[in-house]
VMD Tcl script that draws the C-alpha trace (Angstrom):
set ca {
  {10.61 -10.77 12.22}
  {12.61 -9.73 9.04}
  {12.49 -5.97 8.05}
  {9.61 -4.42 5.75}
  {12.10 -4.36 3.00}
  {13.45 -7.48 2.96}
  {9.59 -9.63 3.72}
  {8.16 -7.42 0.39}
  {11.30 -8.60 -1.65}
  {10.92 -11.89 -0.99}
  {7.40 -11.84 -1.95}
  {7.70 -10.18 -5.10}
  {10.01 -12.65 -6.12}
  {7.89 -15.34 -5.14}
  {4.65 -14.39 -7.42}
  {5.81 -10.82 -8.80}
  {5.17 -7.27 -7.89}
  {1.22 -6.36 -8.09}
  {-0.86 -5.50 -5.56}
  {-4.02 -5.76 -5.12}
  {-6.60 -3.73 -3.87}
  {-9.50 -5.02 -1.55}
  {-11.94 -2.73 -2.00}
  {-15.08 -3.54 -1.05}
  {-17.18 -0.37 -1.68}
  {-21.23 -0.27 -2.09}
  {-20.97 0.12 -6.01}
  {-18.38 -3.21 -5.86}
  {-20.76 -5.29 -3.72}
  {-23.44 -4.96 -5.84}
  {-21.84 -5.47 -8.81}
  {-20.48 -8.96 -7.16}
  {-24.18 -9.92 -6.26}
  {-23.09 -9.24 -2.17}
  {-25.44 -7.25 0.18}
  {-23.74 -3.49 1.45}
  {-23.55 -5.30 4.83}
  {-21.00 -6.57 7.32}
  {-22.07 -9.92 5.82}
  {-21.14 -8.95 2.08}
  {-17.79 -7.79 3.67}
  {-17.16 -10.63 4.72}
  {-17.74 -13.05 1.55}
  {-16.32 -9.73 -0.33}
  {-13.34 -10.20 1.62}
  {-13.41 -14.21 1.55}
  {-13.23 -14.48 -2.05}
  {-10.81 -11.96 -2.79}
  {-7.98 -14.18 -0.69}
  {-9.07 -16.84 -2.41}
  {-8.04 -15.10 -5.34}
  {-5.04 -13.34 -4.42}
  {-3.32 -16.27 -2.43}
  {-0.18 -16.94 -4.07}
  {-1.20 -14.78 -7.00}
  {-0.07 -11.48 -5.61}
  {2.81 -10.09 -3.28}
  {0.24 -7.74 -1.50}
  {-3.26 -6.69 -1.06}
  {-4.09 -3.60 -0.28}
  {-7.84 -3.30 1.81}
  {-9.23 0.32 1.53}
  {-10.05 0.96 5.64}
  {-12.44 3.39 4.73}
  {-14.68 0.84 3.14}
  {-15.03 -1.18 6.59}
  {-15.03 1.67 8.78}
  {-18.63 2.51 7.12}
  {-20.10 -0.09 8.85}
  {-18.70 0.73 12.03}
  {-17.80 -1.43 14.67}
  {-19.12 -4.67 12.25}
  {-17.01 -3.53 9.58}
  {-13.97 -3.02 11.80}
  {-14.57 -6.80 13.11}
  {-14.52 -7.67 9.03}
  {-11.26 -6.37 8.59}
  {-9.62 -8.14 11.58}
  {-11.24 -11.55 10.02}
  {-9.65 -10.29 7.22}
  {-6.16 -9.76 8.36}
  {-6.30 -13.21 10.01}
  {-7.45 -14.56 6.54}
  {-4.97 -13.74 5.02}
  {-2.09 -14.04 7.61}
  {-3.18 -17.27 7.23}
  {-2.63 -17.55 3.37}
  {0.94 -16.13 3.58}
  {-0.26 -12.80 1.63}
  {1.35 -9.45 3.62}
  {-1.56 -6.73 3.75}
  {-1.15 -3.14 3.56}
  {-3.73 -1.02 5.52}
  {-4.74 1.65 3.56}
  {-5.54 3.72 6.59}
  {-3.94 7.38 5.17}
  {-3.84 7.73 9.29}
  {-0.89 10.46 10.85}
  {-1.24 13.00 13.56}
  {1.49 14.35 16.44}
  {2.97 13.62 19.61}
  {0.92 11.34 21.55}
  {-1.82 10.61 19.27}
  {0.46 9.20 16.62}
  {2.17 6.70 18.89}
  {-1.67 5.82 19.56}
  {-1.85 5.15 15.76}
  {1.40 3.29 16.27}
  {0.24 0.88 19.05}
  {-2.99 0.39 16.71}
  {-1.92 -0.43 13.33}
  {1.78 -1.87 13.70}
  {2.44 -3.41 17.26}
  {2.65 -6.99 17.99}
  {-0.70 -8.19 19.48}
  {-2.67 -5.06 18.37}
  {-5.92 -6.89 16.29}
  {-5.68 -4.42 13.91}
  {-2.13 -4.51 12.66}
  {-1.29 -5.20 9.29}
  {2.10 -5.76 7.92}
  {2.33 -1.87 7.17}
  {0.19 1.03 6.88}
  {-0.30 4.16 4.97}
  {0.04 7.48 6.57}
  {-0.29 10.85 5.45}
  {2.52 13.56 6.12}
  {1.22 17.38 6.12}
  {1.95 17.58 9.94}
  {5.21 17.10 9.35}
  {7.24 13.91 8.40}
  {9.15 14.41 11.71}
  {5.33 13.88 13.55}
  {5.26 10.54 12.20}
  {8.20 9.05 14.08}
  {6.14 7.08 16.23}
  {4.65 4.88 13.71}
  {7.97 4.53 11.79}
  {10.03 3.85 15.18}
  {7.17 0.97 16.00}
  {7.25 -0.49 12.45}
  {10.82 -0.50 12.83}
  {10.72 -2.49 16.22}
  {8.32 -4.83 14.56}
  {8.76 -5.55 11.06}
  {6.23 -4.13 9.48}
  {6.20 -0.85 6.98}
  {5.25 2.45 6.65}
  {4.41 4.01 3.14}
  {4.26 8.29 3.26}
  {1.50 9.43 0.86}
  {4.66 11.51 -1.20}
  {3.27 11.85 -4.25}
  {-0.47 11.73 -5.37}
  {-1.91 11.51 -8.66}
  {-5.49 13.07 -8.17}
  {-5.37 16.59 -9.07}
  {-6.59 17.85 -5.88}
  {-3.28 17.47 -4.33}
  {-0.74 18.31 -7.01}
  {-0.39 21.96 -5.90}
  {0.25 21.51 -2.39}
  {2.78 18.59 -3.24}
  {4.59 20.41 -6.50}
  {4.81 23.84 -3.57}
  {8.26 24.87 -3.28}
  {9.37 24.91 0.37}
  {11.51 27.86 1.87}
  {14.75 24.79 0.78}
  {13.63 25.39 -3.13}
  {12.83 21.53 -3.04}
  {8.88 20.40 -3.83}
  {7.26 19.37 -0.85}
  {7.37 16.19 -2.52}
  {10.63 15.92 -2.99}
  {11.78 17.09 0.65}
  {9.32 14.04 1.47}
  {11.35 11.61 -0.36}
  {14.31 13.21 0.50}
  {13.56 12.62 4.39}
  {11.93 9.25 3.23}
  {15.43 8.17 1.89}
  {16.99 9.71 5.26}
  {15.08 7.49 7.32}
  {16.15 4.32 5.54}
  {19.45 4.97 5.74}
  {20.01 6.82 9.31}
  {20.94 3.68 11.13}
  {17.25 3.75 13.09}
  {15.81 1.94 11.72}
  {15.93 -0.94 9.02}
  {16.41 -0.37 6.09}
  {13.46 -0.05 3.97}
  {10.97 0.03 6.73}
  {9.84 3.70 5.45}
  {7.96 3.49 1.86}
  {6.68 5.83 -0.78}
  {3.32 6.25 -2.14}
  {3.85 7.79 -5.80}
  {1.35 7.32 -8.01}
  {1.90 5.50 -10.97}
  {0.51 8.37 -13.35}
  {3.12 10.77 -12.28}
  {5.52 12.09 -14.33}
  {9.09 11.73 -12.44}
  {10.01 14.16 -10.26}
  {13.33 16.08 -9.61}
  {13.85 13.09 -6.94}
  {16.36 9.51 -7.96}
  {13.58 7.35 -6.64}
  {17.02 4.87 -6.81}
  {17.92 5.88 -3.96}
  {14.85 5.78 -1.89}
  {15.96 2.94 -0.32}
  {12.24 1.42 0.39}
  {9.22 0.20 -0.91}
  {6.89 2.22 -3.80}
  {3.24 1.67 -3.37}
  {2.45 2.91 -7.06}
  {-1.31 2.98 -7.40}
  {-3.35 4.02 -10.45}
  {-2.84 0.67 -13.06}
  {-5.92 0.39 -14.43}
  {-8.75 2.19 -14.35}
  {-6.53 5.21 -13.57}
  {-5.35 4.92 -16.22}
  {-1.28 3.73 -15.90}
  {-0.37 0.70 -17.91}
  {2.39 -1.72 -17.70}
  {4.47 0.14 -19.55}
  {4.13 3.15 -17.77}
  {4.99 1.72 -14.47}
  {8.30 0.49 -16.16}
  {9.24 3.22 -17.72}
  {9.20 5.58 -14.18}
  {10.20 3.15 -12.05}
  {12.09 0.49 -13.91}
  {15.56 2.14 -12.44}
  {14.45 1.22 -8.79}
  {15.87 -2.23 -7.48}
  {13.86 -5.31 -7.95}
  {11.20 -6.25 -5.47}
  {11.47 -2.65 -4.04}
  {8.29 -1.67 -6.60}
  {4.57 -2.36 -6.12}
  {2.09 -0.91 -8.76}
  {-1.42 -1.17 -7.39}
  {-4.56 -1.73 -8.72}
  {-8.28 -2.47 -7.02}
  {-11.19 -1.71 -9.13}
  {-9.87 -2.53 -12.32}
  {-8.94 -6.01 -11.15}
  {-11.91 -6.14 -8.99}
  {-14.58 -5.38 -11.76}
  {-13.43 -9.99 -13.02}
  {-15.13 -10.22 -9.53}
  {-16.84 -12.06 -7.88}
  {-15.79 -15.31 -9.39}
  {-12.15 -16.24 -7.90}
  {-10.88 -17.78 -10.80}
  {-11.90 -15.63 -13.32}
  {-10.12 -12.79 -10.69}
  {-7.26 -15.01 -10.39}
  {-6.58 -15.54 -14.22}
  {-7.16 -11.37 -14.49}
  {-4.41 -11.22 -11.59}
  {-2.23 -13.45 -12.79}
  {-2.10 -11.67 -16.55}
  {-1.12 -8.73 -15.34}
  {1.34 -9.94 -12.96}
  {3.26 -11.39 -16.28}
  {3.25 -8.49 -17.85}
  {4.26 -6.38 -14.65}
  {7.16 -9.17 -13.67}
  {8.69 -9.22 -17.34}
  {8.75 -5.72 -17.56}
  {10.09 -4.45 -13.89}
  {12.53 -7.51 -14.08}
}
mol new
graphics top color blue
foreach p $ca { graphics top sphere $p radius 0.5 }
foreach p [lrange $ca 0 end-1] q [lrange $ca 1 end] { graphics top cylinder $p $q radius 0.2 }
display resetview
């Protein structure tokens, strides 16, 4: 299989950057008419690749929304994954999963190896045990293709402090995450952009040249966060094209549950993403 890197870039130029978030919480199911059941998952879930199939690079299913229903839920999101295999869209898991040693090549075998029923095409992980921790899941999405996006930079205002910290270097921990993001990507272990960012598109730029990353942003908050079009341009329009994926679930999701009337709401926003980030 191609690297991360190279499968997201060709998909971006295919349809354009957005991605979309599959987020099928209680408040969404009701508001789409669906019962807050393994069964409204799954029409939830049905619809939304009907609506995102060539329309979108990416979508981006929330785990936490299937894990809530357990070991049904977890069957929901493997019908999901084959759904939309099927369709040609890549899927990132947002799992936010990371731990050490032993346990995080358990993570690895679960979310990125060949064969595994739960792996996606990449999969978000968080960092505070230590970037370094982590090398099992980037080492396995390096063997396989797939991605691995480092939650670097949040935008909810819980997390600000312990990201903007200065560490003993004088760097943000931030920073020193994108910094070590960048190393990966270039150290020769892996491929190119197999390691990815998640900075949050209502961010301010940091100190970091997010240029030279040298993988994929996952830049969420378009929307009903609040970041427009514009904004995503104007902090990341300097990275190279196809490397950039703004991100947005419940404001697309609330032109549910009607596919077309998702689709057109997709497909606006992609133009206005596409001519800006061009």
């Amino acid at each position: 299989m191609e690297s991360f890197g190279i499968r997201v870039a060709a998909a971006v130029a295919q349809t354009g950057p957005l991605c979309a978030g599959v987020d099928p919480s209680g408040e969404l199911l009701r508001d789409w008419g669906l019962p807050d059941t393994a069964a409204g998952l799954r029409e939830f879930c049905r619809l939304s690749v009907e609506a995102f199939a060539g329309t979108v690079a990416i979508i981006k299913p929330q785990v936490a929304f299937f894990e809530r229903h357990g070991s049904a839920g977890l069957a929901e999101f493997e019908r999901l994954l084959a759904g939309a295999n099927a369709a040609g869209l890549l899927v990132l898991a947002d799992a936010k999963r990371g731990d050490v040693d032993t346990t995080a090549a358990a993570y690895a075998d679960a979310w990125l190896a060949d064969g595994s029923p739960l792996a996606a095409d990449a999969v978000t992980v968080h960092p505070y045990l230590g970037l370094a921790a982590q090398a099992p899941l980037i080492e396995m999405a390096g063997k396989t293709g797939r991605g691995v996006f480092i939650v670097a930079r949040s935008s909810n205002p819980e997390g600000r402090s312990l990201q903007e910290a200065a560490t003993a270097g004088g760097a943000t921990v931030e920073d020193d995450l994108l910094a070590q993001i960048a190393a990966w990507n270039g150290g020769g272990l892996v491929p190119p952009g197999t390691v990815g960012a998640v900075i949050g598109a209502t961010l301010d730029p940091s100190s970091f040249p997010l240029a030279q990353l040298g993988g994929v942003i996952l830049a969420p908050g378009l929307g009903s966060q609040g970041a427009t079009p514009d904004n995503v341009a104007a902090r990341f329009g300097g990275c190279p094209p196809g490397s950039v994926l703004p991100s947005s679930s419940r404001g697309l999701l609330r032109h549910g549950p009607d596919p077309d009337q998702l689709r057109r709401a997709a497909l606006t926003l992609q133009g206005e993403l596409s001519a800006l980030l061009s």
